[in-house]
N, C-alpha and C positions, 0 to 999 in steps of 0.2 A: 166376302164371308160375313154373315149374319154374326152380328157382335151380342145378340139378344136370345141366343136361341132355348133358353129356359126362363121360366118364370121364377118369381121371389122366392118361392121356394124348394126351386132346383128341378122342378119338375117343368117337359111339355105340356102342354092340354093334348087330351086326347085326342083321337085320332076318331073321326064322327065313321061313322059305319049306318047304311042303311038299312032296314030290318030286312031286306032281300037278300044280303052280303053277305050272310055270315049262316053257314052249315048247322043243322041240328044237333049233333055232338059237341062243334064246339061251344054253340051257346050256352049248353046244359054246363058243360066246364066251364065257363067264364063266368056265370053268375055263382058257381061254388064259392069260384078263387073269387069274388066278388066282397061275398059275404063273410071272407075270411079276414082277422085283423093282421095289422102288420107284424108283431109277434108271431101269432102262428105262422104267418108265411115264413118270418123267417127260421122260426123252428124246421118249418118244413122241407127247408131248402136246407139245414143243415144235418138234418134226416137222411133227408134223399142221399147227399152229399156222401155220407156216413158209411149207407149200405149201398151204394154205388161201389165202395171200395172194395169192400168188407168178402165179396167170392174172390179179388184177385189174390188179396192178402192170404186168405187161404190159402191158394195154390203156389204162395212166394217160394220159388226154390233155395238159391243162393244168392250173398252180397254181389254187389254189384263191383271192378276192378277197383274203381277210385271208394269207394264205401271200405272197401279192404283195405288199400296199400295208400289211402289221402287222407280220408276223413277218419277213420275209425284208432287209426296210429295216433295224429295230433290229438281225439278225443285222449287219448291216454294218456300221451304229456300233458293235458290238460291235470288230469285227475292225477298224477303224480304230484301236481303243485307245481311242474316247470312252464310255467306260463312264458316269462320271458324267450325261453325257445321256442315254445309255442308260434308266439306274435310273429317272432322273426324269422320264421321258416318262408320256404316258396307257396306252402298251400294256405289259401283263403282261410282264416283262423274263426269267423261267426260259425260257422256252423259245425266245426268239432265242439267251440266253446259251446255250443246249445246242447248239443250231444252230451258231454261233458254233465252239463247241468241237470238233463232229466236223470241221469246215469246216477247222478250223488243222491241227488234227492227220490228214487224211486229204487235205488241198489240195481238194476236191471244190467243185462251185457247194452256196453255201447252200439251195441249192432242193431238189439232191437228197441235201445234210444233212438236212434238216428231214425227207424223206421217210423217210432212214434210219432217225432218231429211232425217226419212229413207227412202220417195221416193225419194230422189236426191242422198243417195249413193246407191240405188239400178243401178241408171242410170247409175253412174260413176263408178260402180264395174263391169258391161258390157262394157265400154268402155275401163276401164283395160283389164279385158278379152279378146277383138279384141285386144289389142297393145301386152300380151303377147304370143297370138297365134301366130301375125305378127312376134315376134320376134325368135321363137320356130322352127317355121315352113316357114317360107316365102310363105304362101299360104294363099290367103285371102278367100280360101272357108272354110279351115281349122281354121278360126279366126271367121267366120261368124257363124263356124256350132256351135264353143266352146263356141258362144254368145246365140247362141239358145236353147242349151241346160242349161246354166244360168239362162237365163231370163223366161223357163217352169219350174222351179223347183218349185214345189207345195208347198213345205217349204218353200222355199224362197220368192214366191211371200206372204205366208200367213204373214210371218213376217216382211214385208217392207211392207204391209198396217197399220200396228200399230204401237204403241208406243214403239216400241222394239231394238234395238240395233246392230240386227244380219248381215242389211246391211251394215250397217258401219264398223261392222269388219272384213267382207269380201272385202268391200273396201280399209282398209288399207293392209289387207291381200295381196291381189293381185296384188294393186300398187307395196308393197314393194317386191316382189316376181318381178314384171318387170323391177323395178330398179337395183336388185342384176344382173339379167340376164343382165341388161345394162352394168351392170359394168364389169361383167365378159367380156364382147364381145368389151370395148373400149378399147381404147391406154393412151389418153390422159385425161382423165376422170375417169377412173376406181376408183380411190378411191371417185370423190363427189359424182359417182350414190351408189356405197356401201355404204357410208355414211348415206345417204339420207334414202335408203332400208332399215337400220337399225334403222332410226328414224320414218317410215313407223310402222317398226313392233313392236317397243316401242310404238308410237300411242295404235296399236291396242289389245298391251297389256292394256294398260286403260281402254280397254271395258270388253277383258276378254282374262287369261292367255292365251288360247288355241295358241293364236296370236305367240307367243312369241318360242310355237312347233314348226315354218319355220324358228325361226332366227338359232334356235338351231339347226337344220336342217343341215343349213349353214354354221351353224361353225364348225360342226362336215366336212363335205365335205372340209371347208377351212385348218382344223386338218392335213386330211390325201391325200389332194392334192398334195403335193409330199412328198419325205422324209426328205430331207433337213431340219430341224427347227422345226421338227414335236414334240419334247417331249415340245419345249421352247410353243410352238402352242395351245400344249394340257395344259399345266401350266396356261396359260390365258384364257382357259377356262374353266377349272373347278374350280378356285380359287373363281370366285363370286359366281356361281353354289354352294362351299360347303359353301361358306358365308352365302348365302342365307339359306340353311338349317338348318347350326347353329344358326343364329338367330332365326326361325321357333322352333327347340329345344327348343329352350332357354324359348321363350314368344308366344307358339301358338297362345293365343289371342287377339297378334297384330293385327288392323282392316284390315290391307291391306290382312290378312291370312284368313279370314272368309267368305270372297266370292268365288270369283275366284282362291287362290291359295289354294287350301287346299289338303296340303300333309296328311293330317292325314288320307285322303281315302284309301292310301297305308298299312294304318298299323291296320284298323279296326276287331277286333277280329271276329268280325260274319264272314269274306270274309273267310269263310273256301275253300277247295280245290273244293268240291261240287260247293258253291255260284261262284265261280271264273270260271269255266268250262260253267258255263249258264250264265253267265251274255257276255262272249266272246264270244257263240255262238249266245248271241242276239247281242251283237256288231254287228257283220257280217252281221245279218238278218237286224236289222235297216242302216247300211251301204247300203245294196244294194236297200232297202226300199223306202229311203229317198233320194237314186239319180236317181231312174228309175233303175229297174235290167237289161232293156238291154243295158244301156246305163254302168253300170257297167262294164257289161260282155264285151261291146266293148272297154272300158277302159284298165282292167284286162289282155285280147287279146294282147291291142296292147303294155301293157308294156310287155307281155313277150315277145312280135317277136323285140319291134321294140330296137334299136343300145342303148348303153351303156352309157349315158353324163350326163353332171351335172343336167339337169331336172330329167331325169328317177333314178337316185340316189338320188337325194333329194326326189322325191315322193317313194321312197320307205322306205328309214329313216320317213319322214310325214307319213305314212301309220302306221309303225309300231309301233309307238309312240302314234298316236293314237288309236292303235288298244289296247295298255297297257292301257293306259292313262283309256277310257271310257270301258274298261275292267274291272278297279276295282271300278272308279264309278261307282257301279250297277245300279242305277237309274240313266240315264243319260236321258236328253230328246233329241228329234231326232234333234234340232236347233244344238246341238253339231257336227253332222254329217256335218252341210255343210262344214268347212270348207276344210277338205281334199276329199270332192266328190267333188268340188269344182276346186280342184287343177289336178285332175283325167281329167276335162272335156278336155285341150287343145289335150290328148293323145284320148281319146275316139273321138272325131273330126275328128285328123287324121287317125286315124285305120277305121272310118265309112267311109269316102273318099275314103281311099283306097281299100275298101273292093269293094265300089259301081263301084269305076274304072277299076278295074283290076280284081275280084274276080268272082265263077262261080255265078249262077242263086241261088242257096239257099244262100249262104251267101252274097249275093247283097241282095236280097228278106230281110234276117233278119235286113241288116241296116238299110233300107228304111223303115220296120216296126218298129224300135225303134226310127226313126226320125217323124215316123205318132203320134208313142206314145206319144213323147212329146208333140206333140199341144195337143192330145186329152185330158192330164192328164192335161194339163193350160187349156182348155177351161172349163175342168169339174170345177174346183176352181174357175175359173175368173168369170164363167155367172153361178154359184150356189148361188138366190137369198138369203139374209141375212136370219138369222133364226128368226122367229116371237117372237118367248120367249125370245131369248136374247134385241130382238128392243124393247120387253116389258119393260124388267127390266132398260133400260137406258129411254123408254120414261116416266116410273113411278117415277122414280130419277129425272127427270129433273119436272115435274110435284108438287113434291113435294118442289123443290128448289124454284120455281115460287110462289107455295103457302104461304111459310113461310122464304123462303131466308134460308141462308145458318147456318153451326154450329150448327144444331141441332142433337140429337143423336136419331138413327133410329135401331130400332130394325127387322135382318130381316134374311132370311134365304137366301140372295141372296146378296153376299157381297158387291159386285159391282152396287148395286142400291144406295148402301150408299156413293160408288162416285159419282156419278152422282148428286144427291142430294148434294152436298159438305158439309156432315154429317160425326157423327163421328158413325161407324158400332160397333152393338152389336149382340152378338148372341142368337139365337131365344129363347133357351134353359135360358136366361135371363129374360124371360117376369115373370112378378109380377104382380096381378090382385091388388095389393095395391099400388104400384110404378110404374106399364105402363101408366097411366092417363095421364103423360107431356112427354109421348113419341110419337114421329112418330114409330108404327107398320106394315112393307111392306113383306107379307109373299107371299110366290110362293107355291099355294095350289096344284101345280104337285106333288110337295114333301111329303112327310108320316107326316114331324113335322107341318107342315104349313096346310094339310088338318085336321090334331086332332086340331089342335089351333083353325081354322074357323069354325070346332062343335063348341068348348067349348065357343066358343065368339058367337055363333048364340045362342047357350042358354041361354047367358043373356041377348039378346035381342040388342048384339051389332052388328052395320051392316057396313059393307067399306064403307068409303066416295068417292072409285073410284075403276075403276077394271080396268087392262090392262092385254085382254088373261087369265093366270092362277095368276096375280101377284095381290093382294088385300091391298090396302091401306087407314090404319086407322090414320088418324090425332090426336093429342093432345088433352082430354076430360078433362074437370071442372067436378067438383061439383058429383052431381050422376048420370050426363049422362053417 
């Protein structure tokens, strides 16, 4: 591994191109972005970033589960002042606390705090993205393209429209991942940007372990970057590493162990060799799923051609750490995946470039299709109008908040209407023809329990006081009405 692979100041030397190499379009674009300073680019890229978002957000229907019944709950013990129960609950406490925050200071619903959140670190984890490409590669078409392919991710645009978290740990992700590179490439600074990089990726441990797979990355690279000091190296880092696990031992159901770190997926008796073999082979398939498979394939390509340095060794420890990792969580969801496709983009940037510059007619042709794909795969998400059932279930919640205000308990087969309503959610399977009279009833007759309910309640002659689409809402009944 190349121990040199940027110069003083953080940057490669370019990349020499002969005037035969390079297409008429894009030269006409590369002397633009040429001529442009480093300010505007990054205005530009936080621009871009900005209204990138800006058709999904539009079409946001409703919160997301955990936005509803995780984040959005502790934002409120927050804002009641109960912080101690806050801290000490099961759910990740940074990011209600930020919710929380813009909510005081902006009077907003915590719902569409939490969304704020995360359209301002989606902006700011693209503009990470350009400063780590700049620093990777000193090629600002190769910073622009690594921006593009961020900012289409169809995952990611879905979960920086709501209530969800995913931005922001890709934010601290990235930063801190541009930091270390800083550090690595200065003289005189080298230890405040590592520093720094390391309090990035603590950050983003707050949100969720995954974060904390780059720092360890890094320490394992820092381990065996040379030989000198390398056992005294390895002793500092595994010493909190078995700390941490023996504490884990000791008391698994410490609350900081029941979200995010939960070693116990390692040792689940069901992961027989069978479940372990498929659940790694859908690793993969959602790995390439969730980042664009050509954009993968360009990725994949260009770490095996391209030269041996501290990036391309780091993404390879990140690679296979998570490929363990969300290997033996079988059920992992695909939000898991961005961060290491994520890390993949600045190399698939450059390998697309290079392919397009110098490469023959078909594999120019495949880049240029996987750079189409991207917009085509954001515009299909961005300008996919809201879906009618779900703007039901939130216009029916709010509907009913209006009617009776809030703290009433709503019986309903659609959980998320009982946020909306700012009720407390019962399930359908609870209803009592002697005990449902002082309840709000909100069933969604699409479903099997909710269309037998609507027989049994048209037979005795009870009718919805409102319908939204298939969602039917029965208000609180006296007497023998």
């Amino acid at each position: 591994m190349s121990t040199q692979p940027m110069n003083r100041e953080g940057d490669r030397e370019p990349a020499s191109h002969g005037p035969g190499e390079r297409q008429g379009f894009l030269v006409g674009l590369e002397g633009v972005i040429q001529t442009m300073s480093s300010p505007a680019l990054l205005m530009l890229v936080g621009a871009s970033a900005f209204l990138a978002l800006l058709p999904a957000w539009l079409n946001y229907d409703i919160i997301s589960r955990d936005g509803a019944f995780q984040y959005v709950p502790l934002a409120q013990v927050f804002l009641e002042g109960r912080f101690l129960e806050g801290l000490l609950g099961e759910v990740d406490p940074f990011f209600p606390l930020i919710i929380a925050g813009i909510a005081r200071l902006t009077g907003l619903e915590p719902e569409l705090s939490g969304r704020i959140a995360s359209y301002l670190a989606f902006v700011l984890t693209a503009v990470g993205m350009y400063k780590v490409g700049e620093i990777l590669f000193r090629d600002r078409m190769v910073s622009l393209l690594a921006v593009l392919f961020l900012i289409t991710n169809r995952q990611l645009v879905d979960r920086s429209i709501d209530c969800l978290k995913e931005s922001l740990l890709l934010c601290c992700i990235i930063w801190g991942n541009y930091l270390v590179l800083k550090g690595i490439s200065s003289i005189d600074r080298k230890r405040l940007f590592l520093a720094l990089g390391a309090l990035m990726f603590f950050a983003g441990g707050l949100f969720r372990s995954t974060a904390l797979v780059f720092l360890c990355a890094w320490l394992i690279i820092w381990i065996f970057h040379e030989e000198k000091g390398r056992l005294a190296r390895a002793a500092l880092f595994l010493a909190p590493v078995c700390g941490v696990l023996v504490v884990w031992a000791v008391n698994p159901d410490l609350p900081v162990f029941k979200k995010s770190y939960q070693f116990g997926y390692f040792f689940v008796s069901s992961h027989g060799a069978g479940d372990i073999l498929r659940s790694g082979a859908n690793a993969v398939a959602k790995f390439f799923s969730t980042g664009n498979p050509l954009v993968i394939l360009l990725g994949l390509t260009g770490l095996y051609r391209y030269r041996r340095d501290y990036y391309t060794g780091h993404l390879v420890l990140v690679l296979g750490m998570f490929l363990l990792v969300l290997t033996f969580w079988i059920f992992a969801s695909d939000r898991y995946f961005l961060a290491p496709i994520m890390w993949l983009y600045p190399l698939a940037a450059f390998q697309a470039l290079r392919i397009i510059r110098e490469g023959a007619v078909l594999p120019r042709s495949f880049a240029v299709i996987a750079l189409l794909s991207c917009v085509i795969m954001w515009a299909h998400i961005s300008f996919t109008p809201p879906e009618p059932d779900k703007l039901a279930r939130r216009d029916a919640g709010e509907w009913v908040l209006s009617r009776l205000g809030p703290g009433h308990e709503i019986l309903s087969n659609r959980e998320r209407l009982a946020f909306y309503a700012k009720g407390t959610g019962l399930p359908l399977d609870a209803f009592n023809d002697s005990t449902a009279r002082g309840q709000v009833l909100a069933i969604d007759t699409g479903e099997e329990d909710g269309k037998m309910l609507q027989e049994r309640l048209g037979s005795q002659g009870i009718l919805p006081d409102k319908r939204f689409g298939t969602i039917l809402i029965y208000l609180p009944r006296s007497g023998g009405s």
